[in-house]
C-alpha positions in Angstrom: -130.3 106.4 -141.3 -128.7 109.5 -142.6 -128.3 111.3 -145.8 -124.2 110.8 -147.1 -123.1 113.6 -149.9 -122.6 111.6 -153.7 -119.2 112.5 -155.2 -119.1 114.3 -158.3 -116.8 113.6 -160.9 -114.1 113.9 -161.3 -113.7 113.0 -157.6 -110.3 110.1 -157.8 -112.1 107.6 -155.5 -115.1 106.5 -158.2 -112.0 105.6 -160.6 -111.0 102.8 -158.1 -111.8 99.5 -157.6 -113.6 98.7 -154.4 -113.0 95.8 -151.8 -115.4 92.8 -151.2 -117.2 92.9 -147.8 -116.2 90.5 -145.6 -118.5 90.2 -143.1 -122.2 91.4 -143.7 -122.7 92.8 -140.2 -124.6 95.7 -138.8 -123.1 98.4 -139.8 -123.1 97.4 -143.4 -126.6 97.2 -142.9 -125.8 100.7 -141.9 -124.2 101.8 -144.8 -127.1 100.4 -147.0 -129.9 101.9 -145.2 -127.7 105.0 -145.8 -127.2 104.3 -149.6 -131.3 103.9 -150.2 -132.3 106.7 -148.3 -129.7 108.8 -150.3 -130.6 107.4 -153.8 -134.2 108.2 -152.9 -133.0 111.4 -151.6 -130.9 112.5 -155.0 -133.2 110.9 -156.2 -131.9 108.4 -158.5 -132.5 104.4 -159.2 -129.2 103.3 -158.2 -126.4 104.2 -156.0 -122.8 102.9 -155.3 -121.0 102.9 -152.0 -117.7 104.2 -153.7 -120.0 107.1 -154.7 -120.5 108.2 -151.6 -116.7 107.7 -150.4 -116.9 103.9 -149.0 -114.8 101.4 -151.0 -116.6 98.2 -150.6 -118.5 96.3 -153.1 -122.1 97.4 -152.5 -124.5 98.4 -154.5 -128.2 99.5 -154.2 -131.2 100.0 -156.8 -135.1 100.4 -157.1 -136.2 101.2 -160.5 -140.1 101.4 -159.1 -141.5 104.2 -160.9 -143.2 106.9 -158.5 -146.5 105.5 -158.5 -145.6 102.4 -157.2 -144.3 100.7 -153.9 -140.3 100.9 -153.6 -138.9 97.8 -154.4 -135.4 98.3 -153.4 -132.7 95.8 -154.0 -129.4 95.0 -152.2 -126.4 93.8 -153.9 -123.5 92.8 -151.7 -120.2 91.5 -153.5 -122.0 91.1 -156.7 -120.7 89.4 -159.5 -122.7 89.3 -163.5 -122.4 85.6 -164.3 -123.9 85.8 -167.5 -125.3 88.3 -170.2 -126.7 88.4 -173.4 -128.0 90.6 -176.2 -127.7 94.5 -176.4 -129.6 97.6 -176.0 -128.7 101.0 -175.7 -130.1 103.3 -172.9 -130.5 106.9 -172.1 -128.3 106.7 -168.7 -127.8 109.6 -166.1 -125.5 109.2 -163.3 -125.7 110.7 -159.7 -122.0 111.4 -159.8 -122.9 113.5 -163.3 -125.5 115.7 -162.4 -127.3 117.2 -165.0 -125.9 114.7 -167.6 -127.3 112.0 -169.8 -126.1 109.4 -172.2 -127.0 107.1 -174.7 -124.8 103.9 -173.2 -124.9 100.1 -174.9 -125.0 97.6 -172.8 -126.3 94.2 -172.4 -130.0 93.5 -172.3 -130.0 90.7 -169.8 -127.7 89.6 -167.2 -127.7 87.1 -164.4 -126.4 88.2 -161.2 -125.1 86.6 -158.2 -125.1 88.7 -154.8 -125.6 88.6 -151.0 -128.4 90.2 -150.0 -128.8 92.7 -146.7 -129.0 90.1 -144.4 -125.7 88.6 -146.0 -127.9 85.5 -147.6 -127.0 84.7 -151.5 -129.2 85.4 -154.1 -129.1 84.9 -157.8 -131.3 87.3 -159.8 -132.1 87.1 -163.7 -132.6 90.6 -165.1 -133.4 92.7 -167.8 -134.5 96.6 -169.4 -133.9 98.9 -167.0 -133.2 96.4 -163.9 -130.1 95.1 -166.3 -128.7 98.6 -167.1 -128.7 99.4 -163.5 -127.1 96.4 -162.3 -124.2 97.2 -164.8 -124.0 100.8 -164.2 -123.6 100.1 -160.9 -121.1 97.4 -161.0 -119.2 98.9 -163.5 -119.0 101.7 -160.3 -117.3 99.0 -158.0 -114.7 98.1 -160.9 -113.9 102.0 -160.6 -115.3 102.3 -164.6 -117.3 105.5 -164.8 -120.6 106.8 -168.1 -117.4 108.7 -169.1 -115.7 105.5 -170.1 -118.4 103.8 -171.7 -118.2 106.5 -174.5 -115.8 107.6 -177.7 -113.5 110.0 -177.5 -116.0 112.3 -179.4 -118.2 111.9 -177.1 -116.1 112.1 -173.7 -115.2 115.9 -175.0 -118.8 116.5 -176.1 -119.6 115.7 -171.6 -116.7 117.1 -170.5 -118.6 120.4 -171.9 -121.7 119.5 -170.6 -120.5 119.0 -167.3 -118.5 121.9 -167.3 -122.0 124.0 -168.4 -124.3 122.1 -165.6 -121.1 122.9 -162.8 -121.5 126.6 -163.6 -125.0 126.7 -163.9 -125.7 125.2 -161.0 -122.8 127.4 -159.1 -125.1 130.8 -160.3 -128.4 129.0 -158.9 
């Protein structure tokens, strides 16, 4: 396993669209091993592989708080079949460090996915579970926290990444 650097915004490649996989074979077992040990790493709950410069459609998340076991999920090709109700939730982004934002969203979705071992799955989810699942997908469809917001708003982050890029530069 090794540690892959997370692109920042406004890096062009988490704008695109990513690629299904086609076959899940080792070394997109590779890349997911990769993926968790990075989120853990950041650390963060969920993690993208176009955030870390590979444009396939995986995705990887464990919202386990700290005092409990990891319970990491894979989600390979994944599509949100259904959804329902709404919520908004306080969302940071590992590609916006530094920054978070109220986001609506649905409160439950059901997923489909393959799993590491390239085996289907379907998963019900909600709360926190169903926020990341659609942050992340909305990474594979190349739709970034930025776009979720008005246009109020995007100029209100704009500043605030702008502050946290300098403040981290004097660190």
């Amino acid at each position: 396993m090794a540690l892959r650097p997370i692109l920042k915004y406004p890096d062009p490649r988490l704008k695109q669209s990513t690629e299904p996989v086609k076959v899940v074979d080792d070394e997109i077992r590779k890349l997911v091993d990769d993926m968790a040990e990075t989120m853990y790493a950041a650390p963060g709950v969920g993690l993208a592989a176009n955030q870390v410069g590979v444009m396939l459609r995986v995705f990887v998340i464990d919202i386990a708080s700290e005092d409990e076991p990891s319970d990491l999920k894979v989600f390979i090709n994944p599509e949100i079949t259904g959804t329902s109700g709404t919520l908004t939730w306080e969302e940071g982004c590992l590609s916006f460090p530094g920054v978070t934002e109220e986001i609506r969203r649905a409160e439950r979705v059901t997923v489909k996915a393959l799993d590491r071992d390239g085996k289907p799955f379907e998963l019900e989810a909600e709360g926190l579970l169903a926020v990341a699942i659609q942050h992340e997908n909305d990474h594979l469809n190349g739709v970034v926290m930025l776009d979720k917001l008005s246009a109020m708003k995007r100029k209100l982050l704009g500043r605030k990444l702008a502050r946290a890029k300098s403040e981290s530069a004097e660190a």
